[in-house]
N, C-alpha and C positions, 0 to 999 in steps of 0.2 A: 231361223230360230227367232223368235220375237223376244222383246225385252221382256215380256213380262216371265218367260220360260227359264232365264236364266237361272244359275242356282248362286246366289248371292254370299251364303254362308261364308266363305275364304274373307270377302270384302272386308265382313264385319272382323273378323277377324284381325286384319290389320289396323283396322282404330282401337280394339283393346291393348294389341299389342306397343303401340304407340302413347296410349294410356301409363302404360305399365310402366313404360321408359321413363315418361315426365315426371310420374310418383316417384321413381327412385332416384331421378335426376337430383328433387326435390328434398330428399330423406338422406344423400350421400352424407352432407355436411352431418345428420345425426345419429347417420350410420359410427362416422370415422370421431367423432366426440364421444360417445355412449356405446363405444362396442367393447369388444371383450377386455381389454387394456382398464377403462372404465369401470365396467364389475370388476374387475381381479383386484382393483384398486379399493373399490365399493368394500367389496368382503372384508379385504384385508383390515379397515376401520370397524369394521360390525364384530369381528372376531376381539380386537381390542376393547371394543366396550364391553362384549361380553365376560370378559378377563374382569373385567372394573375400571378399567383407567377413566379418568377425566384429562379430555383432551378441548386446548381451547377454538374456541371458533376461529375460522380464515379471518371473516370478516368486522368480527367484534369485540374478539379476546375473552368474551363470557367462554363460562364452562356445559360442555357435551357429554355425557352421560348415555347411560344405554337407553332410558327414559323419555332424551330429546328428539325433539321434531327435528331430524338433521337431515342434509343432500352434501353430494359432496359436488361442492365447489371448484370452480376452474381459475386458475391463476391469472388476472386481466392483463398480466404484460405476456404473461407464457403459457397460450392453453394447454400445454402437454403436461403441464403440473396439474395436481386437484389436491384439495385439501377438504376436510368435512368443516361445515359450517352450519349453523343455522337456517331452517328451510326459509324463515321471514328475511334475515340477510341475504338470504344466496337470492330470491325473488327481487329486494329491492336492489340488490347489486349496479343492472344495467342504467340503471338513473343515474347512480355514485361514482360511475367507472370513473379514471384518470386516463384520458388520454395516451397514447405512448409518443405522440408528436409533442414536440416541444416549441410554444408559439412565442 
């Protein structure tokens, strides 16, 4: 059988599959931050503004409204917290963080 007879197809095969691992390699960290836990959290804030309340920013102490541009925020000493915050605070956040080591 000559090289050129072969049937290749499997080969390729194995480079998408290996594709496919590095993207989700890649994506775990925004798998396990933004998955279900995150919407349930998400909702539960949307359904409050929809109610009416004004609840204040994480990051600013200004007031949230059903109105605002808002994300909901992660807690920079404990990600497993989230809090809604303003979408321009929660953006400039990683510039402001606080360390959690103590120099």
């Amino acid at each position: 059988m000559s090289a050129d007879a072969r049937d290749l197809s499997d080969s390729f095969q194995v480079g998408e599959d290996r594709g496919e691992w590095q993207r989700q390699a890649r994506n775990k960290r925004q798998r396990e931050r933004y998955g279900p836990a995150h919407l349930r959290r998400r909702r539960e804030f949307v359904r409050r503004f929809e109610r009416g309340e004004i609840i204040p920013c994480f990051r600013c102490g200004g007031d949230l409204d059903y109105d605002s541009d808002w994300e909901l925020d992660h807690d920079d000493r404990d990600p497993a917290r989230s809090f809604p915050s303003h979408k321009s605070c929660n953006r400039a956040a990683p510039h402001r963080t606080v360390t959690s080591r103590e120099w």
